[in-house]
Legacy VTK file of the C-alpha trace (Angstrom):
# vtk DataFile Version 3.0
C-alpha trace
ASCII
DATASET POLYDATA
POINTS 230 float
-7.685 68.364 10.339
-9.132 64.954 9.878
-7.614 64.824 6.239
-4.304 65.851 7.452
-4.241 63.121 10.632
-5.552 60.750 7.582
-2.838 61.448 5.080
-0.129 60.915 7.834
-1.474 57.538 8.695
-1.441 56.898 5.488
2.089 58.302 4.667
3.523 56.598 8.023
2.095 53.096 6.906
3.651 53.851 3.278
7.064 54.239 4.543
6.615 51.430 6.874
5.715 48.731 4.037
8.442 50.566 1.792
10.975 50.313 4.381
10.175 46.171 5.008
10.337 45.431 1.674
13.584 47.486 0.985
15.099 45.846 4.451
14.328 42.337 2.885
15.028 42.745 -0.581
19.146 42.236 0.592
18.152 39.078 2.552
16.014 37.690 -0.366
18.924 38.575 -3.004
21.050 36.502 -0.046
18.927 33.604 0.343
17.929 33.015 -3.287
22.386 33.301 -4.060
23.010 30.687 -0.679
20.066 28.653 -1.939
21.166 28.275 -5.421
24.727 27.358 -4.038
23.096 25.216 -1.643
21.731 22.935 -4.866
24.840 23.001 -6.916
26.958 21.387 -3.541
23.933 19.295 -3.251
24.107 18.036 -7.000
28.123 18.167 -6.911
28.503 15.940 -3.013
25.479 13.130 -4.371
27.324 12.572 -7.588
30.726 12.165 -5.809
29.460 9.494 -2.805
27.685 7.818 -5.341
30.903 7.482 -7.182
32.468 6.120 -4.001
30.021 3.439 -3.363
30.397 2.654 -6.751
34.382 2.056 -6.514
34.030 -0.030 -3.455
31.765 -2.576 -5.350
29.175 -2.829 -2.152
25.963 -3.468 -4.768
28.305 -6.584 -5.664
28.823 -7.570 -2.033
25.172 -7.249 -1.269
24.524 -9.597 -3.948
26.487 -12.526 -2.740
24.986 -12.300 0.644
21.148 -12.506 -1.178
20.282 -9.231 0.041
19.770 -7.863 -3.560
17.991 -11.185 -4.325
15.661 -10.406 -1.775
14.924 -6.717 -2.492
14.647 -7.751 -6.450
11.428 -10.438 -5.105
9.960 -7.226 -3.002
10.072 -5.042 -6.163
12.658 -2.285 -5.296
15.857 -1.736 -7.461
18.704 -2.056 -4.770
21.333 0.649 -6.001
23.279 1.478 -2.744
25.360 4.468 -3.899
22.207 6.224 -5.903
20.554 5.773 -2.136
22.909 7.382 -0.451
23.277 10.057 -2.977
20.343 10.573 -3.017
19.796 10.831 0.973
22.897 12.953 0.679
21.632 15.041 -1.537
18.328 15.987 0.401
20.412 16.585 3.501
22.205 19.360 1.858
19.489 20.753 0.506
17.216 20.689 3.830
19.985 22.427 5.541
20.402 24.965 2.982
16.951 25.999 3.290
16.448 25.962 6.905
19.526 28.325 6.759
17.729 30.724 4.146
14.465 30.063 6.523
16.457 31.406 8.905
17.752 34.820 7.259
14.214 35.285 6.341
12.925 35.321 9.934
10.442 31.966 9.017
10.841 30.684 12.711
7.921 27.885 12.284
9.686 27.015 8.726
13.059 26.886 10.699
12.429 24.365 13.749
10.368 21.822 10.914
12.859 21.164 8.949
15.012 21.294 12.041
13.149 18.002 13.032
13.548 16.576 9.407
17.001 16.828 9.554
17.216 15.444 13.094
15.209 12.688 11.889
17.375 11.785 9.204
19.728 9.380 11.309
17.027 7.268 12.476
16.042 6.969 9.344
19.813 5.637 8.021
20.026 3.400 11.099
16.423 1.704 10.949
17.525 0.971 7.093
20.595 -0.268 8.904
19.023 -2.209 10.593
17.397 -3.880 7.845
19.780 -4.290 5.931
21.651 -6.406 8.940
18.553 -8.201 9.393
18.110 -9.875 5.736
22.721 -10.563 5.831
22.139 -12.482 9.337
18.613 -14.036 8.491
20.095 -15.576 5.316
23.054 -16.732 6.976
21.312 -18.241 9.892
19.149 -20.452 7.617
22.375 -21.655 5.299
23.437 -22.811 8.846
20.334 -23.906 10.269
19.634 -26.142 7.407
23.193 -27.064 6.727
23.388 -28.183 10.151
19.726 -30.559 9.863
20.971 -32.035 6.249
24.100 -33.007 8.439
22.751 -34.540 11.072
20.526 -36.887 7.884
17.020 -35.394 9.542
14.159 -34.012 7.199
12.397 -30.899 6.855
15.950 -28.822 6.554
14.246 -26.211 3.959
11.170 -25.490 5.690
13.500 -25.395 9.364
15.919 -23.384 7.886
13.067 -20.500 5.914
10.816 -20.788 9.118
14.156 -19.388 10.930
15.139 -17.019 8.617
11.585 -15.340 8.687
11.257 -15.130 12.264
14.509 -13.506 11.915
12.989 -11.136 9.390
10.456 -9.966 11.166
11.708 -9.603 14.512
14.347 -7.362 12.488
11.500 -5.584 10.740
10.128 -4.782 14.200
13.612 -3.470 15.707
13.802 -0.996 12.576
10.266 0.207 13.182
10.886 1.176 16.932
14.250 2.595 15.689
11.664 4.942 13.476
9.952 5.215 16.642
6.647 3.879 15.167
4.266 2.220 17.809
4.242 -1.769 17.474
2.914 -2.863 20.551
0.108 -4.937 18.437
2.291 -6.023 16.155
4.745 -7.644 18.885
1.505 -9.413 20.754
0.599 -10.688 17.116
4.379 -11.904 16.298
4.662 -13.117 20.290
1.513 -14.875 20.022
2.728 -16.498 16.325
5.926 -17.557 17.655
4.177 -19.175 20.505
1.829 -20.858 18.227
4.886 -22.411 15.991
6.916 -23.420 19.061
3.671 -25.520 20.328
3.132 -26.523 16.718
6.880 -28.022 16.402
6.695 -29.258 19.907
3.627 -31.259 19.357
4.790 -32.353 15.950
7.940 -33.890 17.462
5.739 -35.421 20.289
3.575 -37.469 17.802
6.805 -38.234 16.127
8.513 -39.657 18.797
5.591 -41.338 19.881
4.551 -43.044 17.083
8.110 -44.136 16.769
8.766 -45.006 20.315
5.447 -47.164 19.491
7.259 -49.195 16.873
10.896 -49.281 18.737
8.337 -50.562 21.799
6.575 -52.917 19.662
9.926 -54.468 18.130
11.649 -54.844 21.433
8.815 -56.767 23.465
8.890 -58.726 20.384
12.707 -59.631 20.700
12.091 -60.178 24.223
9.505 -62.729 23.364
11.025 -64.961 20.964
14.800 -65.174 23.589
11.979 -66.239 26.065
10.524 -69.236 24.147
14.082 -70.189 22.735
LINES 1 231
230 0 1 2 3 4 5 6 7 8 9 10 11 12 13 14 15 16 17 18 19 20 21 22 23 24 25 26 27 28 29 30 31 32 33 34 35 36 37 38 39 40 41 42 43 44 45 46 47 48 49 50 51 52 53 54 55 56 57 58 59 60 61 62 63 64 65 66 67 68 69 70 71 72 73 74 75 76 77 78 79 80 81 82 83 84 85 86 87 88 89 90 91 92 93 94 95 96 97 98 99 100 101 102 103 104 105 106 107 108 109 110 111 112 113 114 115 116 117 118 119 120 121 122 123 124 125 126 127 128 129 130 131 132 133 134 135 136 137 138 139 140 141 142 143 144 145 146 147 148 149 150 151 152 153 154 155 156 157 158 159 160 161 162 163 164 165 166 167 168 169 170 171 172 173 174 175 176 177 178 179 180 181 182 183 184 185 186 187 188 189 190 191 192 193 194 195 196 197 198 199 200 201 202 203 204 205 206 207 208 209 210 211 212 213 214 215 216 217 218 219 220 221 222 223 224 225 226 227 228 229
């Protein structure tokens, strides 16, 4: 009797893992086909935006502004339409899995690369962001310094790179919060920076003016002198 209650276990749990794996073989025959399409869209959508960047000549754009000029010093190749390919790409292909997650049952696998994908336009607008940041630093220090040679004062370079840095970072900080990575040290450490160069220029042009108002003082009383004993 025990034998016989045995063998039916035994027989029920059979049929059990039998009928799960016939029940998924269909879905995994499914998934691998929609995954396989999945790559070949992937493959055939990067090559074709890539294309399109290519045709509107943005690389070329870029590098009259001195934004490829600057990635070229920081070591990274800047090829805008391979990028975006490339981020196109990977979107197709995250969404094709999480759809064959899906058929599969794979909740956990499901909602992660849920967030991946929902993560994907912060990524594109903190690179954005960048991107603005290094066009508008630039031109603010062709103006900056333009504007100092103009009025015939010195120290137009250094003005004009000290602006476009501070520029930099405070961009560089924007497109980290955008990636909604902490920086609450790293704006008291620029804050307290900033500070420190305002003071710095503000004393500089103190001692300046001083030492010049010194020699404007000393001329005058002069002047005034030699009208008194004429």
């Amino acid at each position: 009797m025990t034998f016989d209650l045995l063998l039916a276990s035994l027989s029920r749990s059979v049929d059990l893992v039998v009928g799960g794996v016939i029940f998924y073989i269909p879905l995994i025959i499914l998934s691998l086909i929609i995954f396989a399409l999945g790559l070949m869209i992937a493959k055939g959508v990067a090559e074709l935006v890539e294309k399109a960047i290519g045709w509107t000549k943005f690389d070329t754009l870029l590098s009259k502004t001195g934004v490829k000029t600057f990635f070229d010093r920081a070591g990274f190749r800047l090829d805008t339409g391979h990028l975006l390919g490339g981020l196109t790409r990977w979107t197709v292909v995250l969404v094709t899995t999480m759809i064959v997650t899906d058929i599969l049952g794979l909740e956990a696998v499901t909602d992660t690369i849920k967030v991946l994908i929902a993560y994907i336009p912060v990524v594109v607008v903190g690179s954005a962001i960048l991107a603005i940041t290094v066009l508008f630093g630039n031109f603010l220090q062709k103006v900056v310094r333009g504007s100092i040679v103009g009025a015939n004062l010195k120290a137009a370079n250094f003005i004009g790179s000290l602006v476009k840095w501070i520029v930099f970072v405070l961009g560089f900080l924007m497109a980290l919060k955008q990636l909604r990575i902490e920086t609450t040290l790293l704006d008291n450490i620029v804050g307290t920076v900033v500070q420190g160069v305002v003071y710095m220029i503000t004393i500089a042009g103190g001692i300046s003016f001083g030492l010049a108002g010194k020699d404007f003082a000393h001329d005058l009383l002069a002047k005034f002198r030699d009208e008194i004993e004429e």
